[in-house]
N, C-alpha and C positions, 0 to 999 in steps of 0.2 A: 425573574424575568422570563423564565421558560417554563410553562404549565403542563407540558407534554408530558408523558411517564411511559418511558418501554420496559416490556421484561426482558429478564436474566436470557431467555431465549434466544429472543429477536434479536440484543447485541452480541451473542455468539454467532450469530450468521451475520451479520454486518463486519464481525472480526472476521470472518472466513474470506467475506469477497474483498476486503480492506487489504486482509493479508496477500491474497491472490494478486486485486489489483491490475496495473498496467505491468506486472512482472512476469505473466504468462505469457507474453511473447517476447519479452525482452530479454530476462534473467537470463536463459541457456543461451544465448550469445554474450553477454557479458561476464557470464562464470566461465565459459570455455576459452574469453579470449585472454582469461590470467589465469584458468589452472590447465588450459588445456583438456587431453585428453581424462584427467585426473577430476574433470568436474563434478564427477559426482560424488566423488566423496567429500568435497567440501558442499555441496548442498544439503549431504546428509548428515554431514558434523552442524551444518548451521542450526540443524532444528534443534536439540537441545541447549544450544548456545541463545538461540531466541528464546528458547521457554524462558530461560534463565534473566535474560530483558523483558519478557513480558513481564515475570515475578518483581520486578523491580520498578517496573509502573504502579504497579500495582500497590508494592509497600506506598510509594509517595501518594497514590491515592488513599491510602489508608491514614495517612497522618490529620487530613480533613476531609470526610467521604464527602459530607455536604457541597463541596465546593469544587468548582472546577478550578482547571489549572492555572489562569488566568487567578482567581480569588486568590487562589492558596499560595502562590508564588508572593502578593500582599501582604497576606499573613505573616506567611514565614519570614521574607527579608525586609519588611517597614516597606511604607507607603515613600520613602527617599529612590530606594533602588528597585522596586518594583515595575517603577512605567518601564525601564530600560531593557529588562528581562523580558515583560511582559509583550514590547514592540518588537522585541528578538523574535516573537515567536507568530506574533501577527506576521513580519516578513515572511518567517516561512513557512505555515498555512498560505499566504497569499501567491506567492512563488511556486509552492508546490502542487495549488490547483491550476495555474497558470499552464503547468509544464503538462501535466496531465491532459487538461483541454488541446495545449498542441499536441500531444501524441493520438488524442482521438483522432484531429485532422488530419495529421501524418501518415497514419496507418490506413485509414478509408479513401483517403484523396490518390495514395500509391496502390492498392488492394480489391478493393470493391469499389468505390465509386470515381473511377478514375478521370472519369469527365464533369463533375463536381468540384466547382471553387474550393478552396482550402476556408474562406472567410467565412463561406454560408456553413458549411457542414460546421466550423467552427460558433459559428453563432446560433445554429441549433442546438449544439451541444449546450453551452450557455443560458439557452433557453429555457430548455428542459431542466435546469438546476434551479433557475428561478422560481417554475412554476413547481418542482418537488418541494421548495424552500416554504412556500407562501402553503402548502397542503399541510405542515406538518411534521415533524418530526415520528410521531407516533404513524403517519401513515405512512411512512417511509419505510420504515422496523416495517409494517406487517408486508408491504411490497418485497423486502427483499426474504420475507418467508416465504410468499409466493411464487420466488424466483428460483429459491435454491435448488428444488427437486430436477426444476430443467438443467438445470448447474452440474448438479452431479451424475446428474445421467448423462449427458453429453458427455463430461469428463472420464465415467468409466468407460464407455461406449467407444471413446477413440486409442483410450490404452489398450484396451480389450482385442480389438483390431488390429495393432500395431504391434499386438506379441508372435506373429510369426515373424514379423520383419529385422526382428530382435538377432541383431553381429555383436558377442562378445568379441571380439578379435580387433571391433574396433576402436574399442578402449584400452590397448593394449600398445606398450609397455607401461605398466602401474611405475609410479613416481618416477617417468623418467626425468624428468625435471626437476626432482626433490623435492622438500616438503614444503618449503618457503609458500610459492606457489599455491599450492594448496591450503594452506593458514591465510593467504591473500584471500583467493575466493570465498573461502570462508567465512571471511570478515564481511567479505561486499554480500555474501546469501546473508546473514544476520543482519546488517544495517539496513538494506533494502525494505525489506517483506516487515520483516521484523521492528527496525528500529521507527518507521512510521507508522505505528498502532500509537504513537505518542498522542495522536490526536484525539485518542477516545479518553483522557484524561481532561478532554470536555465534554465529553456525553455520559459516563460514568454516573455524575451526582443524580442525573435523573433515571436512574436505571433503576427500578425497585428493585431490591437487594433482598437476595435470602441465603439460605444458608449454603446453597454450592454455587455462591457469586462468582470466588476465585476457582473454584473449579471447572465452572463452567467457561471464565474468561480464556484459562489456560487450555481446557479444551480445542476449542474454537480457533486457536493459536497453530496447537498441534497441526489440528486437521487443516488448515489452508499451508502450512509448511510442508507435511504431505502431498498434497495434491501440488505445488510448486514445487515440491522434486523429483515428481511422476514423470512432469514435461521435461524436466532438466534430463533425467535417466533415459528417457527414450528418445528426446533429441540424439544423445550421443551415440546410443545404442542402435540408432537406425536410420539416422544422415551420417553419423561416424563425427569426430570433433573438426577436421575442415570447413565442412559445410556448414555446422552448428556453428561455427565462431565467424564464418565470412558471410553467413543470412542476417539481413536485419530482423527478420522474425521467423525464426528457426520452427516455430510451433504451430505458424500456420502453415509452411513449407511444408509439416511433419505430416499435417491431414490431407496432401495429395497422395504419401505414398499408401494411402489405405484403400482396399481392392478386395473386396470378398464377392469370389466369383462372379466375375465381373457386374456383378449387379450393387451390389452398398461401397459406393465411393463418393469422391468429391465432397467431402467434410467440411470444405474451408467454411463456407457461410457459418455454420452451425460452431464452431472457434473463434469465428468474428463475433459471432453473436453474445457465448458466453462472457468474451472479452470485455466487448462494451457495456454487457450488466456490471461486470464488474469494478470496471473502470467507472462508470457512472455512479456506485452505491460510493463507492470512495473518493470521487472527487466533492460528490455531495458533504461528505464528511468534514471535509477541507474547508469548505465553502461555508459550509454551518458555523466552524469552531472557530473561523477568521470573522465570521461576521460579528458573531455572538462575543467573540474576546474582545473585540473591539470597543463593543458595547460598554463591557463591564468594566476595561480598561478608561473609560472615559467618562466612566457611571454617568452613561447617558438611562434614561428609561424605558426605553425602550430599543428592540436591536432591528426588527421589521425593516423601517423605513431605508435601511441600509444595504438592501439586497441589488436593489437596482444600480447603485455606483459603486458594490462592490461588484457586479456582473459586470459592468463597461469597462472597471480599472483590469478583471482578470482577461475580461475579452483583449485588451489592447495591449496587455504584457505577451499575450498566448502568441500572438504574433511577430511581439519583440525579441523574445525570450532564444529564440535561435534561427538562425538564417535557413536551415536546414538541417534534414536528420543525419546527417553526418559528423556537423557540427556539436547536434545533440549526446552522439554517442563518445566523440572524441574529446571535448571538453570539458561537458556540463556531468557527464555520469562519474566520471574519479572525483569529482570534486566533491557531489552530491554523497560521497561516501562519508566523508568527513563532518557534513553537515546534520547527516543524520546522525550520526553515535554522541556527534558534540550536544545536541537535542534530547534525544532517548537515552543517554548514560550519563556524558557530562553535568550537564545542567543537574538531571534528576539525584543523581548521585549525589550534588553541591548541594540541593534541597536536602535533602534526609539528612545531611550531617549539621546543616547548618539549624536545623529543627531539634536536632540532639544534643547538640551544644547549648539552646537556647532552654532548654527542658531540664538539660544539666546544673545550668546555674541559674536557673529557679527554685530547684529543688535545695541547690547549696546554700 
């Protein structure tokens, strides 16, 4: 159904801005406002706790490379209980580009373009999904190789600045709230960043594969867990955990306080900016693997003709989906914790055994 073929490379930068994501302004408010002062050691514990879920996507794709997730969930549990898992998972692809599109409008509508509709900058956004959708998957991979360089220069460029503004003192008293806490945030930095790479267990099969596939996927892992707990560390270290846990977007906050002699300041654009690449390379992702699972879930012949009502059904959820971002951060984000690990651990975990058993008495 998909003729497209990226390389090993291209989906390493797509896992970088996937993992980044809509997390670069969010995460350091939502890990500070359960570990506190304490967050950054639970974003730094998160990274090898992600590596360790990415490794685990990774076996389940190995069990059928050729197929995406959607396929191989067939395989593995019969075409009985298949549709049921497989619409598990279309809901949430569908949902979770939904939630993304409202946060593009969220953040732009309150931020930069504050006398701009929430529905049109929402329906751009949608737009522009569209017309990356109908260009190609493959032209997408080399778009965000084109992108990354501005990606990480911007990103060094604001930490780099922001290391004189650097207060230990206001991370300080370590574990006053004990450890609990901090195995909390922990949880939320892995499930986030982390446990939504699930989606590339639909772009995988077309990925030519060579021999540092998993190396390079794990790579690419790494480094956007990195670079998401640069922001996390220097939020706290230079608004202090108040302000990081009471800003809705602590990281675009972070780029006012940058001042080199009074000539190189006012970053924010250039934060908004990187955001929205990033934001965009991964809702694209979302958008793809829902259309496309759908497809195959219905072995229809083609998945194209489905882009257009799946654009109007995400546009009219992006609206539904929360009254407001307060609601977003108070309701929808603890919940959304449980929903990801049930996806990227539950589920995939139940696959590999339930593939071992069936291989076991075969063999028997």
């Amino acid at each position: 159904m998909e003729k497209g073929r990226i390389s090993v490379g291209q989906v390493t930068v797509l896992i970088i801005f996937c993992t980044m994501g809509d997390m670069i302004l969010i995460i350091p408010s939502i890990c500070t406002h359960i570990a506190k002062q304490d967050a950054w050691i639970s974003t730094l514990l998160s990274i090898p706790a992600g590596m360790a879920l990415v490794w685990l996507l990774l076996r389940v794709h190995e069990l059928y490379p050729s197929l995406t997730l959607i396929e191989a969930i067939r395989k593995i549990i019969g075409k009985w209980l298949a549709p049921v898992v497989s619409i598990w998972y279309l809901f949430y692809f569908l949902m979770s580009d939904a939630i993304y599109i409202r946060e593009f409008g969220d953040f732009y509508t309150t931020q930069t373009y504050v006398l701009t509709p929430l529905r049109i900058l929402m329906l751009l956004a949608i737009l522009m999904l569209v017309f990356a959708f109908f260009t190609g998957i493959e032209a997408l991979a080399r778009a965000s190789e084109l992108c990354l360089p501005f990606f990480v220069i911007v990103t060094i460029t604001v930490v780099a600045c922001l290391i004189p503004e650097i207060d230990f003192s206001k991370v300080k008293p370590i574990m006053e709230n004990g450890v609990l806490p901090t195995i909390h945030g922990t949880l939320l930095g892995v499930s986030y960043p982390f446990g939504e790479l699930v989606v590339f267990l639909m772009l995988f099969p077309y990925v030519k594969h060579s021999a540092h596939f998993k190396r390079s996927i794990l790579l690419g892992s790494l480094i956007g867990g990195i670079l998401l707990s640069l922001f996390v560390i220097m939020s706290l270290f230079v608004l202090g955990p108040f302000l990081t846990e009471s800003s809705v977007y602590p990281s675009y906050m972070l780029t006012a306080k940058i001042n080199v002699f009074n000539f190189f300041q006012r970053m924010e654009a250039f934060i908004a900016a990187i955001w929205g690449l990033s934001l965009f390379f991964k809702s694209f992702l979302y958008f793809y693997a829902f259309i496309l699972g759908t497809a195959q879930t219905f072995r229809l012949k083609d998945y194209r003709p489905l882009s257009m009502p799946a654009a109007m059904l995400i546009y009219g959820l992006s609206m539904m989906v929360a009254p407001n971002i307060i609601y977003y951060f108070d309701t929808l984000v603890p919940s959304w914790v449980d929903w990801d690990l049930t996806n990227s651990v539950i589920i995939p975990l139940s696959l590999w055994g339930i593939y071992a058993i069936r291989q076991k008495s075969k063999q028997s």
